[in-house]
C-alpha positions, 0 to 999 in steps of 0.5 A: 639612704635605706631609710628613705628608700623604704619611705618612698616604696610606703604605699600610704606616702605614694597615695598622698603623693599622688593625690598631690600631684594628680588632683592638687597640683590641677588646682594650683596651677589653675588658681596660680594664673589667676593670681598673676592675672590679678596682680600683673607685673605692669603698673599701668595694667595693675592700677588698670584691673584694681576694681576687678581684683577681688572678682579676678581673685575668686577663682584662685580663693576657690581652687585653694579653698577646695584643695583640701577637699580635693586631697581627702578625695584623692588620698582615697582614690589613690589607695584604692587603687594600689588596693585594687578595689573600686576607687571613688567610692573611697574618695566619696566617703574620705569627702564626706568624713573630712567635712563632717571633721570640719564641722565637727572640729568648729561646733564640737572641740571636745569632740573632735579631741576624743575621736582624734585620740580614739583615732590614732589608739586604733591606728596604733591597733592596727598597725600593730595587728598588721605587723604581727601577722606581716611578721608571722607569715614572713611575707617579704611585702605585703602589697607585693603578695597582692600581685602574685610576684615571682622571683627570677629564681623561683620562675617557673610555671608552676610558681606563676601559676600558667601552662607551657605555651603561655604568651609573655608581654614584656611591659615598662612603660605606663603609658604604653600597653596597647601591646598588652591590650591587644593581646587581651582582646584576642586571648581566649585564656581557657586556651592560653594564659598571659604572664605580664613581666617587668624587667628590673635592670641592674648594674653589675656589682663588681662581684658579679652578683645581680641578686635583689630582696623582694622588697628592692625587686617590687617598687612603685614603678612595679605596682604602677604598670601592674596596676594598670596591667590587672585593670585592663584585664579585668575590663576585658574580663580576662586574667593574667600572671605577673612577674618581674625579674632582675637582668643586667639586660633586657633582652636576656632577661626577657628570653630566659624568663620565656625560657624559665616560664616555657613561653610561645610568644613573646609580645613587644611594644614598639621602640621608639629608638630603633626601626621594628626590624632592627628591634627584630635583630636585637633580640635575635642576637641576644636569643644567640647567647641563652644556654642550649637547648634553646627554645624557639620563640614567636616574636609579636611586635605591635606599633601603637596604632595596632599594626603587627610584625611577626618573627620567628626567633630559632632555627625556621623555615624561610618564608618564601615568596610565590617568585622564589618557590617559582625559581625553585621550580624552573631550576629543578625542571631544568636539571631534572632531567640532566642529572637523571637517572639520579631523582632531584628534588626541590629541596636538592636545589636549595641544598645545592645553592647553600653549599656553592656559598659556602665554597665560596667562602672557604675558598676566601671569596667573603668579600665578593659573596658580601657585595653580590648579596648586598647587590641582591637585597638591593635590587630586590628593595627598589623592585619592592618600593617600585610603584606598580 
């Protein structure tokens, strides 16, 4: 199993993968249909298209002539970009070496022989080269060293690289980082810095231990977003950190690397199981748990098309409407004057109020408290939804 786990983790195996099923498997299917065309399952319709087969059968012999061509391009591109470099002009020069194989394999035998040797002894060269240094260096990968990845252990500012007050994008999925682009579109990071961070989720062994070696933490799920993390930053011309941490959940796991990297803000995508407020929640609850002193946190959740909610995560003072500043206001004007010659003040008010409730629930009147507060949160939603 280890054997075939560090197979798949090779990046040269993941870029033959991708080549087939990003630039292949189009060929196939394409060329497939035109084959069943060809070749109906109706006797009636197959003896009716016979003199159009072979016309029929062009496109499917075209796609299944060029798939080797079409691979030789893609292996390139694909370790390009796991590379990082510019990708197609690799593809380019994989094409043009393949075929000029070709040609040489059917005009000049021998030659192609002794370039294959010559190949594979400096293939061997190579790997050997890159082994001894892997090995001298101790590195623990040697594509993670290409992404600056930090072990939850050893995440801190300084081994990320950032200053305190940088902003943290949580990021799993490929296909959803609008958070993270909207985030680069407006940083400005000679003031802020980004760190991109990907949650490993663990199963609890029955130790209790939650450890990874770096090569179990950095896979290809890793180097697939942050791929695609570092190439829509550098299209913006922006820069960002990247980390990834192993957590038996989410959202500790999300908080205590914000706690470990002094982060401000934390940025989210919008989940697809539950509503933005109830993601609010969530959070804020697993917030709770994480040991004293508790940092408190601006929460950013983004919806695909751009639209932002805000949160504070801590202690906070209460975003208060223009009607309850109002409210404030009248009852403070109306006992002012009442309680004199003491001096009242607003925030006496609120005080005030705060402690009546409390009362309350000491005198055990919980369950009378809860139906007026669920009586008011109602209330004040249907004069919310109300159409003016």
């Amino acid at each position: 199993m280890i054997s075939l786990l560090c197979a798949a983790s090779n990046v040269y195996l993941q870029a033959v993968r991708d080549a087939f099923i990003i630039f292949t498997l189009p060929l196939v299917l394409a060329g497939s249909l035109f084959l069943i065309v060809a070749n109906p399952p109706i006797p009636a319709l197959a003896t009716l298209l016979e003199p159009y087969k072979n016309a029929i059968l062009v496109p499917f012999n075209l796609s299944f002539g060029l798939m080797a061509l079409f691979l030789a391009f893609g292996v390139a591109y694909s370790l390009a970009q796991y590379r990082r470099t510019e990708p197609v002009q690799p593809g380019i020069l994989a094409m043009v070496l393949f075929l000029i194989a070709i040609v040489n394999l059917f005009t000049k035998p021998s030659a192609t022989v002794a370039g294959t040797i010559f190949s594979l002894v400096m293939f061997g060269v190579f790997s050997v080269s890159e082994r001894i240094t892997h090995r001298n260096r101790g590195a623990a990968h040697v594509e993670m060293d290409q992404f600056n990845v930090a072990a939850q252990e050893d995440l801190s500012p300084q081994c990320v690289g950032v200053r305190p007050g940088n902003i943290l994008v949580p990021v799993s999925n490929f296909h959803a980082l609008y958070h993270l682009q909207a985030v680069l579109d407006r940083v400005k990071p000679e003031r802020r810095d980004v760190v991109v961070l990907h949650i490993r989720l663990l199963r609890r062994s029955a130790s209790g231990s939650s450890e990874l070696e770096a090569e179990q933490l950095f896979g290809s799920v890793e180097q697939f977003l942050f791929t695609r993390a570092l190439s829509l930053a550098e299209k913006r011309g922006k820069t960002i950190r990247l980390a990834v941490v192993a957590a038996n959940d989410m959202w500790s796991g999300i908080l205590n690397a914000a706690v470990k990297l002094e982060s401000n803000t934390i940025v989210l995508g919008r989940s697809g199981k539950v509503t933005v407020a109830e993601q609010a929640r969530e959070i804020g609850l697993a917030w709770e748990q994480i040991p004293d002193p508790r940092p408190q946190f601006n929460l950013e959740i983004f919806a695909p098309g751009g639209q932002r909610e805000f949160f504070l995560l801590g202690p906070h003072a209460p975003n208060l409407t223009s009607n309850e500043v109002r409210l404030i206001h009248r009852l403070w004007l109306r006992f002012s004057d009442l309680v004199a010659p003491n001096e009242l003040h607003h925030h006496d008010i609120v005080h005030f109020a705060l402690d009546e409730v409390l009362n309350e629930l000491k005198e055990g009147k919980e369950a009378d408290v809860v139906a007026r507060l669920k009586n008011h949160v109602e209330r004040n939603k249907a004069a919310h939804d109300k159409p003016s």
